[in-house]
KOLPADO-992780 format. One record per residue: residue in three letters; residue number from 1; y, x, z of N, C-alpha, C in turn. Coordinates in nm, 3 decimals, always signed. Atoms other than C-alpha are relative to their C-alpha. Last residue first. Example, Ala and Ser with C-alpha at 12.3 -4.5 7.8 and 13.67 -1.06 7.14 Angstrom:
2
<node code="SER" pos="2" n_y="-0.119" n_x="-0.082" n_z="-0.006" ca_y="-0.106" ca_x="+1.367" ca_z="+0.714" c_y="+0.109" c_x="-0.077" c_z="+0.073"/>
<node code="ALA" pos="1" n_y="-0.119" n_x="+0.089" n_z="+0.000" ca_y="-0.450" ca_x="+1.230" ca_z="+0.780" c_y="+0.120" c_x="+0.090" c_z="+0.000"/>
END
This chain:
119
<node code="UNK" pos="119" n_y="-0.071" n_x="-0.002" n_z="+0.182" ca_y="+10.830" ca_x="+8.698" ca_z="+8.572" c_y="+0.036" c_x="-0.115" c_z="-0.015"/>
<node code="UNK" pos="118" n_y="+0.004" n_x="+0.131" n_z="+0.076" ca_y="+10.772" ca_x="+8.755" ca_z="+8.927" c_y="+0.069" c_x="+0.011" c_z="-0.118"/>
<node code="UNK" pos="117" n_y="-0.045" n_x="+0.045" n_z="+0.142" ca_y="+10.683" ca_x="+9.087" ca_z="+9.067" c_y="-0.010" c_x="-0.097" c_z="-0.036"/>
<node code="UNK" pos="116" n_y="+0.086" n_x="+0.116" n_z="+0.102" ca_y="+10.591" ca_x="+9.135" ca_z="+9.453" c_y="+0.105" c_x="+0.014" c_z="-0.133"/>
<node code="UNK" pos="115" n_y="+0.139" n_x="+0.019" n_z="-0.168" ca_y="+10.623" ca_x="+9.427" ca_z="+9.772" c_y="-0.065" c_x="-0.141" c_z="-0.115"/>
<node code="UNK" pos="114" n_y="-0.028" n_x="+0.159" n_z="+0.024" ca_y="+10.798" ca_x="+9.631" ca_z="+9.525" c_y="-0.111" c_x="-0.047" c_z="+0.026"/>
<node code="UNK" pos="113" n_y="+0.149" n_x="+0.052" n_z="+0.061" ca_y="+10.836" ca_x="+9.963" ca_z="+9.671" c_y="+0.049" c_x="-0.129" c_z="-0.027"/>
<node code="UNK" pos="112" n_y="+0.029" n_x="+0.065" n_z="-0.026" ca_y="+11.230" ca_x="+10.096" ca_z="+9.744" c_y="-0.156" c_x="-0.049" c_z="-0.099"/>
<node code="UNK" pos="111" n_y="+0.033" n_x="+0.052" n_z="+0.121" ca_y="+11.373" ca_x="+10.452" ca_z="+9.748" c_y="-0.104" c_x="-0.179" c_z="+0.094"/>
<node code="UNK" pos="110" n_y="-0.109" n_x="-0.030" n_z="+0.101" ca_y="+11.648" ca_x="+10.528" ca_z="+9.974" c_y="-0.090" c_x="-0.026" c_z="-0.131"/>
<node code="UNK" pos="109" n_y="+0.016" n_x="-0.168" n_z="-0.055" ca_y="+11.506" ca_x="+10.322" ca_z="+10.261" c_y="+0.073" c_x="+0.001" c_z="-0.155"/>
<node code="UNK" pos="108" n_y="-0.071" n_x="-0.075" n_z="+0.080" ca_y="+11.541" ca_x="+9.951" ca_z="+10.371" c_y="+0.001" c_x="+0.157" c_z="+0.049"/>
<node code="UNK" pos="107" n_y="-0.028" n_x="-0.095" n_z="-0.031" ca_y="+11.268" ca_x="+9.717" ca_z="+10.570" c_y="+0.072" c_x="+0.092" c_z="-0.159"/>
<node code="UNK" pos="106" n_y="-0.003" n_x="-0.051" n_z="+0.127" ca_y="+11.278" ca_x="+9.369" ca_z="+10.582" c_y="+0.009" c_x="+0.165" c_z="-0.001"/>
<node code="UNK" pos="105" n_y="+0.038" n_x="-0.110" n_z="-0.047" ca_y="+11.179" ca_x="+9.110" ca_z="+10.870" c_y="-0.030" c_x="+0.093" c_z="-0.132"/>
<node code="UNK" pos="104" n_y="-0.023" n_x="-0.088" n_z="+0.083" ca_y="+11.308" ca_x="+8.762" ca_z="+10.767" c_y="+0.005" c_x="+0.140" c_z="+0.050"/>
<node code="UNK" pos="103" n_y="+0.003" n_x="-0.139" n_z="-0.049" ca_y="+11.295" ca_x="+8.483" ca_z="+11.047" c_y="-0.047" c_x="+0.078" c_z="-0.143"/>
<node code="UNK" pos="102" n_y="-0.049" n_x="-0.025" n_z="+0.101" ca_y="+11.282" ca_x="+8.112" ca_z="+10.967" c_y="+0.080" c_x="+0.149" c_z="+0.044"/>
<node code="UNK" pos="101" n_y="-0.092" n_x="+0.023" n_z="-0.096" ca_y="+11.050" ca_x="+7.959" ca_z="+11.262" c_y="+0.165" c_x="+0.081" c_z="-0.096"/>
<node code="UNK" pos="100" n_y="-0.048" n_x="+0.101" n_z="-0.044" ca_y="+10.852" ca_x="+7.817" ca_z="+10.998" c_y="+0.141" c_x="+0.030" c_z="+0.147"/>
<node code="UNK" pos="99" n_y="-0.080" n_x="+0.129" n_z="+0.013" ca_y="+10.882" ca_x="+8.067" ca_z="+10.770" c_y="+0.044" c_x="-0.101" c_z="+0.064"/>
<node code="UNK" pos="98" n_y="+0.067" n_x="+0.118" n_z="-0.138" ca_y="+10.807" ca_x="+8.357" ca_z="+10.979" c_y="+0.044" c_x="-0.087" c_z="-0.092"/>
<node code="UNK" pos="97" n_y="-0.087" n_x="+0.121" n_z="+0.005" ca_y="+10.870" ca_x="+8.633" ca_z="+10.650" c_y="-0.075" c_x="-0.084" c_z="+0.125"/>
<node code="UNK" pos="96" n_y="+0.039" n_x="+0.105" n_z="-0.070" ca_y="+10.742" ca_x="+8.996" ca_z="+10.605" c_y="+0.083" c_x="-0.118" c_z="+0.045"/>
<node code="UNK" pos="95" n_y="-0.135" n_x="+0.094" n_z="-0.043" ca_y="+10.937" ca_x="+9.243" ca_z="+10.359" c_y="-0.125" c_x="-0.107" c_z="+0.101"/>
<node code="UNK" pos="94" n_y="+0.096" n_x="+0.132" n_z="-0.059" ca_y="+10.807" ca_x="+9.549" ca_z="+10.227" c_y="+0.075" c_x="-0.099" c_z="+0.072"/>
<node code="UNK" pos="93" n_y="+0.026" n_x="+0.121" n_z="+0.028" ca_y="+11.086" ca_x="+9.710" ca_z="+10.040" c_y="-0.096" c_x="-0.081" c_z="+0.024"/>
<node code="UNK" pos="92" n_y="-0.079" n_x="+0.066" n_z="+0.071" ca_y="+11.109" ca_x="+10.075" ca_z="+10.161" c_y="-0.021" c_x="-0.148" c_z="-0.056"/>
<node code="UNK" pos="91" n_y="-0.053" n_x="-0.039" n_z="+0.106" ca_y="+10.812" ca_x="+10.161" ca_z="+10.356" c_y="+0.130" c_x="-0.101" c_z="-0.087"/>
<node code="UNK" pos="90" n_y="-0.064" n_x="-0.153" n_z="-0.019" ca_y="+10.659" ca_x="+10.138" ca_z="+10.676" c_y="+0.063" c_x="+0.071" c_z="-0.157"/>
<node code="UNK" pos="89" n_y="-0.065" n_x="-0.026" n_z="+0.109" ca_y="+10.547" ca_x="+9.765" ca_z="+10.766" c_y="+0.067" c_x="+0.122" c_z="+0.023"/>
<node code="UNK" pos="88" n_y="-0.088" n_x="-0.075" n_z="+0.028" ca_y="+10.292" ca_x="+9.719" ca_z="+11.056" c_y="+0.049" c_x="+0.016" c_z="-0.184"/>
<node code="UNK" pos="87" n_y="+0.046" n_x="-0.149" n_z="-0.054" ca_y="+10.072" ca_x="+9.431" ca_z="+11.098" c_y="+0.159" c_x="+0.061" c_z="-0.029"/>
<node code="UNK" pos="86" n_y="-0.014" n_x="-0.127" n_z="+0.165" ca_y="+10.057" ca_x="+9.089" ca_z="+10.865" c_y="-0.057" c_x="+0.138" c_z="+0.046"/>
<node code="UNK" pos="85" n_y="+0.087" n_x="-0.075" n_z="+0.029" ca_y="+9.889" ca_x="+8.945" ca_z="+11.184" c_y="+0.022" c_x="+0.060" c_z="-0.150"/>
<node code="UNK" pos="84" n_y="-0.015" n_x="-0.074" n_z="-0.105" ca_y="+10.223" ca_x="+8.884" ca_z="+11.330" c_y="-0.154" c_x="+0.037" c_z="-0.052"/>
<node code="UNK" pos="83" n_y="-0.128" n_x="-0.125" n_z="-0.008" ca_y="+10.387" ca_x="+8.720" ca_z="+11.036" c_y="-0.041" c_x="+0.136" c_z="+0.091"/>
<node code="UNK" pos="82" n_y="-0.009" n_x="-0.045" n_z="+0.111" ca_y="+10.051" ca_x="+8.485" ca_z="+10.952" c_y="+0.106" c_x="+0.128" c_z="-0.005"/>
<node code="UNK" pos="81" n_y="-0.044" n_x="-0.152" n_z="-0.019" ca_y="+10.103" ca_x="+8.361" ca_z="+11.298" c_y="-0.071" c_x="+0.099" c_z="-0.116"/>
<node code="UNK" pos="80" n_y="+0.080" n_x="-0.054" n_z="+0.024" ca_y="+9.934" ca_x="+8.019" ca_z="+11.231" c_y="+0.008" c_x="+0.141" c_z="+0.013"/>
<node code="UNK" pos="79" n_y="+0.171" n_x="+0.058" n_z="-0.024" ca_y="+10.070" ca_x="+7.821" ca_z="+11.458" c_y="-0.046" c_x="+0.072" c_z="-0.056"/>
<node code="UNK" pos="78" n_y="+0.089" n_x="+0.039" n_z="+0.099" ca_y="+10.467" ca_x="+7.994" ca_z="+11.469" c_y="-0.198" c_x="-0.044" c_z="+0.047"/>
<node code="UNK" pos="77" n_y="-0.009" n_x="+0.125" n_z="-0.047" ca_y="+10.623" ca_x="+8.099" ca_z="+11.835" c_y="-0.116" c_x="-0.064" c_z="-0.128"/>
<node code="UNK" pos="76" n_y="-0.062" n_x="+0.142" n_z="+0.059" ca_y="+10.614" ca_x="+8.436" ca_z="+11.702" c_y="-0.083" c_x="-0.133" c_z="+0.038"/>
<node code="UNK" pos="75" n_y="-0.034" n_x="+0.130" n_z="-0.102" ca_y="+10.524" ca_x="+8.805" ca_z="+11.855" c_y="+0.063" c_x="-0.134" c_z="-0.125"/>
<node code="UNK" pos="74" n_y="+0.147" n_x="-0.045" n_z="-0.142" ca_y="+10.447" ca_x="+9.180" ca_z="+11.737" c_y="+0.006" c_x="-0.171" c_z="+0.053"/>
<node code="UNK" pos="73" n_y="-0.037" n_x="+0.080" n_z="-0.023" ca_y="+10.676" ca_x="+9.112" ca_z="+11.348" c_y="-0.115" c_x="-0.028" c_z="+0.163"/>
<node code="UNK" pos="72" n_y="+0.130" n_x="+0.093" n_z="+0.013" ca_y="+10.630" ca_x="+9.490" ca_z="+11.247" c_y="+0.034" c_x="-0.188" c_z="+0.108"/>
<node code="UNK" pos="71" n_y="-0.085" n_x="+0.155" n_z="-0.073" ca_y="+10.855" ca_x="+9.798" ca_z="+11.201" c_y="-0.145" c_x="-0.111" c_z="+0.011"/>
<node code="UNK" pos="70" n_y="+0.041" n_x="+0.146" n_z="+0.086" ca_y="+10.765" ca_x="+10.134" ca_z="+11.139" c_y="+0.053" c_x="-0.113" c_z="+0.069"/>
<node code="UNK" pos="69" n_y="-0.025" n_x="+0.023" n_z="+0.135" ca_y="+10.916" ca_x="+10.474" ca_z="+11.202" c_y="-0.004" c_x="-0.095" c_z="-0.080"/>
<node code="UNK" pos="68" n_y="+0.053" n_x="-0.106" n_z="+0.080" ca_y="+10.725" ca_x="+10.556" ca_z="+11.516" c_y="+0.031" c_x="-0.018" c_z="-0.138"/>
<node code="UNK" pos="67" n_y="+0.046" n_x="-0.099" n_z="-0.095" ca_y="+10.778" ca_x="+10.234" ca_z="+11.707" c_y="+0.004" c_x="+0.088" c_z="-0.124"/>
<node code="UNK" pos="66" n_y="-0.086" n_x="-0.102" n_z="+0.057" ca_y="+11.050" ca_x="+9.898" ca_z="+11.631" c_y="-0.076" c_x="+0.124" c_z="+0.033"/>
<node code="UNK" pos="65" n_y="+0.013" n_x="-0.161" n_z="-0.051" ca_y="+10.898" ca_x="+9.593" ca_z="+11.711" c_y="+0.075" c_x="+0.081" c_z="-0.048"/>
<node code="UNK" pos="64" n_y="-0.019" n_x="-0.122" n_z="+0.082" ca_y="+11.076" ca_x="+9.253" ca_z="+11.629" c_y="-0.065" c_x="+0.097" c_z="+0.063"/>
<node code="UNK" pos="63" n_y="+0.040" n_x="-0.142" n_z="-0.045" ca_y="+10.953" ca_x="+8.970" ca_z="+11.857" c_y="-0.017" c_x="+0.049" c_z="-0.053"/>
<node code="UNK" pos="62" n_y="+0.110" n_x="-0.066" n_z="+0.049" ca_y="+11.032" ca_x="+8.568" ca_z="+11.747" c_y="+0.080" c_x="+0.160" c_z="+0.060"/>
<node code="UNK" pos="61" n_y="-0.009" n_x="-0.170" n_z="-0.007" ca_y="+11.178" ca_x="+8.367" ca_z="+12.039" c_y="-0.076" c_x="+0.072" c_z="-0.126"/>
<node code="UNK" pos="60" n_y="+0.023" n_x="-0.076" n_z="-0.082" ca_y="+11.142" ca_x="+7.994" ca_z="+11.954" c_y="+0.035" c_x="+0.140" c_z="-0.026"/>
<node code="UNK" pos="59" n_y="+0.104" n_x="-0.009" n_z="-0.081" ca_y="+11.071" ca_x="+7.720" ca_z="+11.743" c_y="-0.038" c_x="+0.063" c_z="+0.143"/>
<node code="UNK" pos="58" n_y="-0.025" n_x="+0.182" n_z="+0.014" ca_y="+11.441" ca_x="+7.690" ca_z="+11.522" c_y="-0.154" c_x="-0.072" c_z="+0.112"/>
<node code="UNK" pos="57" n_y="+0.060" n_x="+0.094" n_z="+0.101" ca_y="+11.450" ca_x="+8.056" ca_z="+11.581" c_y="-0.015" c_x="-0.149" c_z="+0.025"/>
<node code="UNK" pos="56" n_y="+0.019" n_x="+0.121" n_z="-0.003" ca_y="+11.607" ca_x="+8.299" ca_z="+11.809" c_y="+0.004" c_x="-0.011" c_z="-0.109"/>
<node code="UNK" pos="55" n_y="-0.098" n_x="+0.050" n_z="+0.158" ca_y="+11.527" ca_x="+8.689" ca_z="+11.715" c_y="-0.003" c_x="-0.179" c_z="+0.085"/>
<node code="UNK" pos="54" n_y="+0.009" n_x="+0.128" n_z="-0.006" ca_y="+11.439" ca_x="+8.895" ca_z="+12.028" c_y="+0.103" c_x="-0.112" c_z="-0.137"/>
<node code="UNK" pos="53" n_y="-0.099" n_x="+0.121" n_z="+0.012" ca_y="+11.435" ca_x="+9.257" ca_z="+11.965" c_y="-0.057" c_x="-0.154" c_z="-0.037"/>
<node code="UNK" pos="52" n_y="+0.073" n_x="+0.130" n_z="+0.055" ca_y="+11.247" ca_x="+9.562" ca_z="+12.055" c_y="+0.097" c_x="-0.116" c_z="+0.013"/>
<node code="UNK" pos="51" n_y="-0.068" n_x="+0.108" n_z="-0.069" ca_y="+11.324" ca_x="+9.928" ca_z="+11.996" c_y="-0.083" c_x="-0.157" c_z="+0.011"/>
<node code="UNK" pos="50" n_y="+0.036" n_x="+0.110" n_z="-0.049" ca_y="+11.221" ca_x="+10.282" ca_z="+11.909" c_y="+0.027" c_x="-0.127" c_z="+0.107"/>
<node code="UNK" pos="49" n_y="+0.004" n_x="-0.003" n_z="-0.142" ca_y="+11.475" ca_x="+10.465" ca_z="+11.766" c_y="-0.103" c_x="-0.120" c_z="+0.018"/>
<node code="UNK" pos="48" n_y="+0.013" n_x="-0.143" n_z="-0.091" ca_y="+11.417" ca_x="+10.649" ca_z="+11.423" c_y="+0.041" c_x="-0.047" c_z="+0.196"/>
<node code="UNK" pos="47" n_y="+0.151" n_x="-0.042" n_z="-0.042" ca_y="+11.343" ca_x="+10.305" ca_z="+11.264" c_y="-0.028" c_x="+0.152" c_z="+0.059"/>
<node code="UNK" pos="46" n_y="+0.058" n_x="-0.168" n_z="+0.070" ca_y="+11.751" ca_x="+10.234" ca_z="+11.279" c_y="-0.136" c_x="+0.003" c_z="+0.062"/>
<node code="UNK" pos="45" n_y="+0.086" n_x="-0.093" n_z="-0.097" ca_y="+11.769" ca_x="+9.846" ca_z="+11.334" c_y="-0.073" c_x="+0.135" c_z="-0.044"/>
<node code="UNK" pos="44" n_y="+0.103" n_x="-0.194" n_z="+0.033" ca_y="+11.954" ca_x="+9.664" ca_z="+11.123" c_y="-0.011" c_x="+0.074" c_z="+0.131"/>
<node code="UNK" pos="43" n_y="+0.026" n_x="-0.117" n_z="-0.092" ca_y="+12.027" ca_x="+9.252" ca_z="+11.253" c_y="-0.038" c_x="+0.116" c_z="-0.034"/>
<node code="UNK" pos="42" n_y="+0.074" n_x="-0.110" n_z="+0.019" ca_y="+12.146" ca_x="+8.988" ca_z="+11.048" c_y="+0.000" c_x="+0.082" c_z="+0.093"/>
<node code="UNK" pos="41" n_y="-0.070" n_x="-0.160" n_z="-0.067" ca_y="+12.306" ca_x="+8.668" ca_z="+11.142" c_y="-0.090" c_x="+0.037" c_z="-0.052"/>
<node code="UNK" pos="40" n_y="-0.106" n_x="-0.147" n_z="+0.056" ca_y="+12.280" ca_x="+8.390" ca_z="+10.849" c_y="+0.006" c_x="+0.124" c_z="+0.088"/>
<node code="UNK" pos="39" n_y="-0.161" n_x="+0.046" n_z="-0.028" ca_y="+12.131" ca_x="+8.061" ca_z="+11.046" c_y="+0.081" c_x="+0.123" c_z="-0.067"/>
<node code="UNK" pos="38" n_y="-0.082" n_x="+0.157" n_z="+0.106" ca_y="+11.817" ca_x="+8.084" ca_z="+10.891" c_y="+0.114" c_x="-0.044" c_z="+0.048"/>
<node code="UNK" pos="37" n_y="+0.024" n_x="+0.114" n_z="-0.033" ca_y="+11.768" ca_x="+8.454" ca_z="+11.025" c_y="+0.009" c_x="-0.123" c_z="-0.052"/>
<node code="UNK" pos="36" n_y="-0.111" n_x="+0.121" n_z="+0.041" ca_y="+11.771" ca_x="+8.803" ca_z="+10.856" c_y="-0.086" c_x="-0.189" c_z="+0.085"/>
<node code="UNK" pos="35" n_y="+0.038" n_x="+0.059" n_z="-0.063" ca_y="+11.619" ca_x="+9.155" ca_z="+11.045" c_y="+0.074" c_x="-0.160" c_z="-0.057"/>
<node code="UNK" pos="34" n_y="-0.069" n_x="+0.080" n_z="-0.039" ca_y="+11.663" ca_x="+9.464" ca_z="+10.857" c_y="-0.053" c_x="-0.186" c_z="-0.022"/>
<node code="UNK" pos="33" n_y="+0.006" n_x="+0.087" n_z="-0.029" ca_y="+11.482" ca_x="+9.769" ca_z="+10.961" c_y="+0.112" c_x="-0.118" c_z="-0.005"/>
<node code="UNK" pos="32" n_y="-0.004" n_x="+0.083" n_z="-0.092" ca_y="+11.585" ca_x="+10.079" ca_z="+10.876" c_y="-0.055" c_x="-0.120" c_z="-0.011"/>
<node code="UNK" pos="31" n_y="-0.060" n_x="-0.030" n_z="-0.130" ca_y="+11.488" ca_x="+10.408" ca_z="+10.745" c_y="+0.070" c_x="-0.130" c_z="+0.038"/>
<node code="UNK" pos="30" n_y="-0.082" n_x="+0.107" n_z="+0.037" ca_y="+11.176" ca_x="+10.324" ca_z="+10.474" c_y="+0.097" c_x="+0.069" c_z="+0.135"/>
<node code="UNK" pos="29" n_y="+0.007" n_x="+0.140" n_z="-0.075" ca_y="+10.950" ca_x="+10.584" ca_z="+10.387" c_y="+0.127" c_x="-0.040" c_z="+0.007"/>
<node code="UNK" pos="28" n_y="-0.099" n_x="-0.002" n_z="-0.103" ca_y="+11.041" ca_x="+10.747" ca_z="+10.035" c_y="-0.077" c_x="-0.085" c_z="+0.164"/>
<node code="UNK" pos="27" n_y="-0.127" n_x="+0.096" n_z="-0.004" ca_y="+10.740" ca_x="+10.689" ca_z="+9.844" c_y="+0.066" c_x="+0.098" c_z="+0.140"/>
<node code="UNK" pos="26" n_y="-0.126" n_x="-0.068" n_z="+0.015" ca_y="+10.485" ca_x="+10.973" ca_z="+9.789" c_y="+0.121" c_x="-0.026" c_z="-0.007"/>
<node code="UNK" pos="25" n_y="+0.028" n_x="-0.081" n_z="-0.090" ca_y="+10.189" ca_x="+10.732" ca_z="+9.676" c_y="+0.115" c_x="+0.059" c_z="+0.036"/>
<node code="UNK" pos="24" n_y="+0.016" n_x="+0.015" n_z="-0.097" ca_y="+10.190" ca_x="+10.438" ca_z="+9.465" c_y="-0.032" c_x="+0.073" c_z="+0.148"/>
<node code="UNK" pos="23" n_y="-0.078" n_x="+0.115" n_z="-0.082" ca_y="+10.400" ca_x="+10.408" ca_z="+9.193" c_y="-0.027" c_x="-0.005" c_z="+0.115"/>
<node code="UNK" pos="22" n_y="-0.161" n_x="+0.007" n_z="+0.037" ca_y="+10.333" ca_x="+10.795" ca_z="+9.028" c_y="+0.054" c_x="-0.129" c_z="+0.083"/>
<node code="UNK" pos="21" n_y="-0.122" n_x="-0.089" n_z="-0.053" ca_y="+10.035" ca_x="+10.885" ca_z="+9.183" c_y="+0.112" c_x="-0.019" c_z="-0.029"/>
<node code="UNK" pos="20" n_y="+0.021" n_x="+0.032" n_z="-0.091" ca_y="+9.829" ca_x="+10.556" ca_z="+9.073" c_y="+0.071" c_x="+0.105" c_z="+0.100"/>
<node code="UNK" pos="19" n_y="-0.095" n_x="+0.053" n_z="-0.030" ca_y="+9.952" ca_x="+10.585" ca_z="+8.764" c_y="-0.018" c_x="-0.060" c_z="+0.142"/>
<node code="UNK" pos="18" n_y="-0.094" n_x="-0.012" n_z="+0.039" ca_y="+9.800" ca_x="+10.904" ca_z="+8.668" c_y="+0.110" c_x="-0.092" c_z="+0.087"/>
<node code="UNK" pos="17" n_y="-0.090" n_x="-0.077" n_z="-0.107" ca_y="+9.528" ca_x="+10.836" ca_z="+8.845" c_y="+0.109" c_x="+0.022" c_z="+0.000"/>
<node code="UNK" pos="16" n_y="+0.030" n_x="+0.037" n_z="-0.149" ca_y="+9.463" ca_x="+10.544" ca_z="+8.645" c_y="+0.046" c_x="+0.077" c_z="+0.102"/>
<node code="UNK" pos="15" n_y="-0.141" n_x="+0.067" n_z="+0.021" ca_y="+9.593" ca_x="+10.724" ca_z="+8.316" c_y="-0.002" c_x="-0.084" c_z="+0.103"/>
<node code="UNK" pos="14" n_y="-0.071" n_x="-0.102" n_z="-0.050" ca_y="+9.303" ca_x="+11.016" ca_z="+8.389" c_y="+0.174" c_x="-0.100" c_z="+0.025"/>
<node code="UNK" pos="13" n_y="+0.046" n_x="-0.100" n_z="-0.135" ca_y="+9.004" ca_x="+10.787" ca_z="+8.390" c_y="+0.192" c_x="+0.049" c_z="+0.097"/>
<node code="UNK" pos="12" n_y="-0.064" n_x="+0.125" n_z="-0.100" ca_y="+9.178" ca_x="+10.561" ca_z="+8.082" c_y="+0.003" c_x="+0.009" c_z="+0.140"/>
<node code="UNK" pos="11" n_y="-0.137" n_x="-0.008" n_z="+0.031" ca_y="+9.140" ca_x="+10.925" ca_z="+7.914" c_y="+0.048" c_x="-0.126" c_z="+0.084"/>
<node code="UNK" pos="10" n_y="+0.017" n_x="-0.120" n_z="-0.076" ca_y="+8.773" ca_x="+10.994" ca_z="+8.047" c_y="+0.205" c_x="-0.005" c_z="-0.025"/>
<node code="UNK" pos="9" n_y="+0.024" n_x="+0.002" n_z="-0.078" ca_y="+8.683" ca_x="+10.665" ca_z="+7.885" c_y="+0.060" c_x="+0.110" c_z="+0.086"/>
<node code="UNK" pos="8" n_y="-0.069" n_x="+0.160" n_z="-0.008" ca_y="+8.829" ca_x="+10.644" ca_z="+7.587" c_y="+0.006" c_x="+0.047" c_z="+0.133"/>
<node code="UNK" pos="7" n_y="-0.131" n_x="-0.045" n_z="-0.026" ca_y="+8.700" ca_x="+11.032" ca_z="+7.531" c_y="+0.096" c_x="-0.106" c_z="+0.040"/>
<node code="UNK" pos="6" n_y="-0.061" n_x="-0.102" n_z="-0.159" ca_y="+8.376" ca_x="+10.928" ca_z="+7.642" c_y="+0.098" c_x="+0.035" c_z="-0.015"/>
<node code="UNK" pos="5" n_y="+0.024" n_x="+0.057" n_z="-0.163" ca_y="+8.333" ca_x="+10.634" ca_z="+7.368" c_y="+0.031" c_x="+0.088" c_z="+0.186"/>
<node code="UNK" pos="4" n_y="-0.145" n_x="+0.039" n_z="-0.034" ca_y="+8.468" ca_x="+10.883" ca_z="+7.134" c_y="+0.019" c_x="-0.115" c_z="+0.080"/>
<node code="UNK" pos="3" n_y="-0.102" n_x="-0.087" n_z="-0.004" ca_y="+8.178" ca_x="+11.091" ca_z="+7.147" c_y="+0.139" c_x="-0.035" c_z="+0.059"/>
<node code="UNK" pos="2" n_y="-0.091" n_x="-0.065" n_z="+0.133" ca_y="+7.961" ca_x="+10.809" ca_z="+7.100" c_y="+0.086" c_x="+0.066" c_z="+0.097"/>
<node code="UNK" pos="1" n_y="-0.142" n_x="+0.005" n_z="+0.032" ca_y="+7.762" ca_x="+10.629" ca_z="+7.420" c_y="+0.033" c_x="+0.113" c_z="-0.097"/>
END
């Protein structure tokens, strides 16, 4: 490799980390939990108390956690439970969804990640 083959290199090195500290580390976490249904109620749930809540759904009971700051969908009626093996959510704009039983599990803080980009 040329000279300026390693300086490419050692520069695309440093703009990786670069941007890998700037979007993805050192976020705000998230302070509440909010909870939307297919019939419209909402539910926030401050992540400084640990709690647990029963959401009706068009299937059944789904099971909000609430422990140590994070949130997480622990329970759903659903077949493939895709919501409940997501896991824990702990930062501003992650968002987990039950579609079929139509449950919306979102978490808000003062700064927000983006959990997807569509153009």
């Amino acid at each position: 490799m040329k000279r300026g083959d390693w300086v490419v290199l050692v520069l695309a090195t440093l703009l990786i980390g670069v941007s890998y500290a700037h979007f993805w580390t050192g976020r705000m976490p998230a302070t509440e939990a909010r909870v939307q249904t297919g019939d419209g109620h909402r539910h926030d749930l401050p992540l400084e108390h640990d709690t647990t809540l029963r959401v009706p759904g068009p299937l059944g009971d789904t099971r909000i956690e609430v422990r140590d700051g994070r949130a997480r969908i622990a329970d759903s009626p659903c077949s493939d439970k895709f919501c409940v093996h997501y896991g824990w959510l702990h930062r501003g704009g992650e968002t987990i969804a039950c579609l079929p039983n139509r449950v919306v599990l979102q978490l808000a803080g003062a700064e927000q990640d983006f959990d997807a980009i569509n153009f």
